[in-house]
C-alpha positions in Angstrom: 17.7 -27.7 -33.2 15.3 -27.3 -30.4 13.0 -24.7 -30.5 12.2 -22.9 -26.4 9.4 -20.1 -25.9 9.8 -18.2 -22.5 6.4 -18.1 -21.1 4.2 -16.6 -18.3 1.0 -17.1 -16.7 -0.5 -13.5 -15.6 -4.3 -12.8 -15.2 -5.3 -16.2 -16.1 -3.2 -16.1 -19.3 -0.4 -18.1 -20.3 1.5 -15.8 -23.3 4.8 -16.2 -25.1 7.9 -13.7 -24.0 9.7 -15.1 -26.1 11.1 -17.9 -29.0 14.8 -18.8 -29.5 16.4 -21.6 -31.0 19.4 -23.3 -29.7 21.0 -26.3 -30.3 21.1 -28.2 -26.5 19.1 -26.6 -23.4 17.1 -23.9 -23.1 18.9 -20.6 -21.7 18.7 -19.1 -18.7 15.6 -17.0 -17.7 16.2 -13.2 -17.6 16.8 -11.4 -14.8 13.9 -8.9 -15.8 11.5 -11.9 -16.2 11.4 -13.4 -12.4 8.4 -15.1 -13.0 9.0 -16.7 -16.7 10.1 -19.8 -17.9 11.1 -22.0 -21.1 8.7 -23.8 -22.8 10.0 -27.1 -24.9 7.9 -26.1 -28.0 10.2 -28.0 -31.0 8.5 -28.7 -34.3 5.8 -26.0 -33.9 6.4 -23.3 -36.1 3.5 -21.5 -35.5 3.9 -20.0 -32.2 5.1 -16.4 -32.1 6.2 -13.8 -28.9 2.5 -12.4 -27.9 0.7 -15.3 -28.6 -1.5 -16.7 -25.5 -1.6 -20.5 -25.1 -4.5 -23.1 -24.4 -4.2 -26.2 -23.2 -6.7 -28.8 -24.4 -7.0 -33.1 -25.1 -5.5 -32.1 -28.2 -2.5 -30.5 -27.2 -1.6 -26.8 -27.0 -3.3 -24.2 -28.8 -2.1 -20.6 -29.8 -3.7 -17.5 -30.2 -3.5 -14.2 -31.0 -4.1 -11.7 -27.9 -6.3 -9.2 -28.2 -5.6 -5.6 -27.1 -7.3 -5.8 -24.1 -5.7 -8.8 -22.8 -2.4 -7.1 -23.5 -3.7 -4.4 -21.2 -4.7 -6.7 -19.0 -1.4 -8.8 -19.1 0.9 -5.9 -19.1 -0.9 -4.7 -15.6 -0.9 -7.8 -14.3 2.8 -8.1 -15.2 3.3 -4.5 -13.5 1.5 -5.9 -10.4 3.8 -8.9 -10.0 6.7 -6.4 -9.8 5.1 -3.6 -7.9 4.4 -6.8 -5.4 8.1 -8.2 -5.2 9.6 -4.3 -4.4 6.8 -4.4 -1.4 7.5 -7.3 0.0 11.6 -6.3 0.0 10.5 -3.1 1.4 8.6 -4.6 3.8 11.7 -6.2 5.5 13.7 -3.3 4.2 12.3 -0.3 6.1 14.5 2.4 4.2 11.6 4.8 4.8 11.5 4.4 8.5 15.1 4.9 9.1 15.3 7.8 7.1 12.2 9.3 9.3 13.9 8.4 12.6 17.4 10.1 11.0 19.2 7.1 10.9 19.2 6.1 7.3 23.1 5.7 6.1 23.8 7.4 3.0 23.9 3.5 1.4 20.0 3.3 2.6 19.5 6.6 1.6 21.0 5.8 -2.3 18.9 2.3 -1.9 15.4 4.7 -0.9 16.4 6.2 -4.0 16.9 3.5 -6.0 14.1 1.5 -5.0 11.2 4.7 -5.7 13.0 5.2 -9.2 12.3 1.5 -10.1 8.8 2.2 -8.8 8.5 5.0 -10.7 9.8 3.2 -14.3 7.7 0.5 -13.7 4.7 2.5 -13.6 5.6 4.0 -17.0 5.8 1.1 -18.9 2.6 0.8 -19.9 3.5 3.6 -22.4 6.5 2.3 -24.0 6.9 -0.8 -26.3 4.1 -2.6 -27.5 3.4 -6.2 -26.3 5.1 -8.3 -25.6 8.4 -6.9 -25.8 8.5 -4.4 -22.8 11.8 -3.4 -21.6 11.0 -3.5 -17.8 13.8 -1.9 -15.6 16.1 -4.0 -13.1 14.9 -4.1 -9.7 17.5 -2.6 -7.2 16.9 -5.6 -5.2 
C-alpha cells in the first residue's frame, strides 16, 4: 500500500491537501487544485491534511499550522485563482465586447459565468475550515 499526500506550496508554505492510500500510483490531481501535486509519503503515519512541511538534512518534517498561516494560506490560495481568471480574461475580453455591443449571447453567459466564479471564490474564506475548502470550478 502506498501512502500519497496532495501538496501545495502557497506563501512560502508547503501544506498537505490531502492523504489517500492506494495500492499502485498516485491519482490524478483535482481539477479544483491546479497548482497541487502528490507527494510519495509511504511509511509515515504521521502526516495529516493541514499539516505544513519542512524540509531539513534529516528529512521532512510536519507541523501543525497555525491559524494565521491558514489565513495566510487560504488568501494566498484565493490569489492564485483570482490570478489564473485574469490572465484568461485578459485574452478573453468578454467585457469589452459587451461594451462595444458585440458580445454573443455565448460571451455574454461566459461574462456571467466567469464574475460568479469571482464572486464564490471571494467567499471562501468563510466556509470550511482549513484545509478542506470546497473552491468552485473555474468556467475556464
Amino acid at each position: 500500500m502506498n501512502r500519497y499526500a496532495l501538496t501545495t506550496t502557497v506563501m512560502g508554505y508547503t501544506v498537505i491537501l490531502q492523504i489517500v492510500d492506494v495500492e499502485g500510483e498516485a491519482p490524478a490531481v483535482l481539477a479544483d487544485e491546479p497548482n497541487a501535486f502528490w507527494r510519495d509519503i509511504t511509511g509515515n503515519d504521521t502526516a495529516r491534511p493541514g499539516m505544513k512541511i519542512s524540509w531539513g538534512p534529516n528529512g521532512n518534517d510536519y507541523s501543525e499550522t497555525t491559524t494565521a498561516e491558514q489565513q495566510m494560506i487560504t488568501s494566498g490560495r484565493m490569489q492564485q485563482r483570482f490570478d489564473a481568471a485574469a490572465r484568461w480574461l485578459m485574452f478573453n475580453p468578454l467585457q469589452y465586447k459587451l461594451d462595444l455591443g458585440i458580445a454573443t449571447p455565448a460571451d455574454e453567459s461566459a461574462l456571467i459565468a466567469y464574475k460568479q466564479y469571482f464572486i464564490a471564490v471571494s467567499e471562501v474564506a468563510g466556509q470550511n475550515p482549513f484545509p478542506t475548502i470546497n473552491w468552485p470550478v473555474a468556467p475556464f
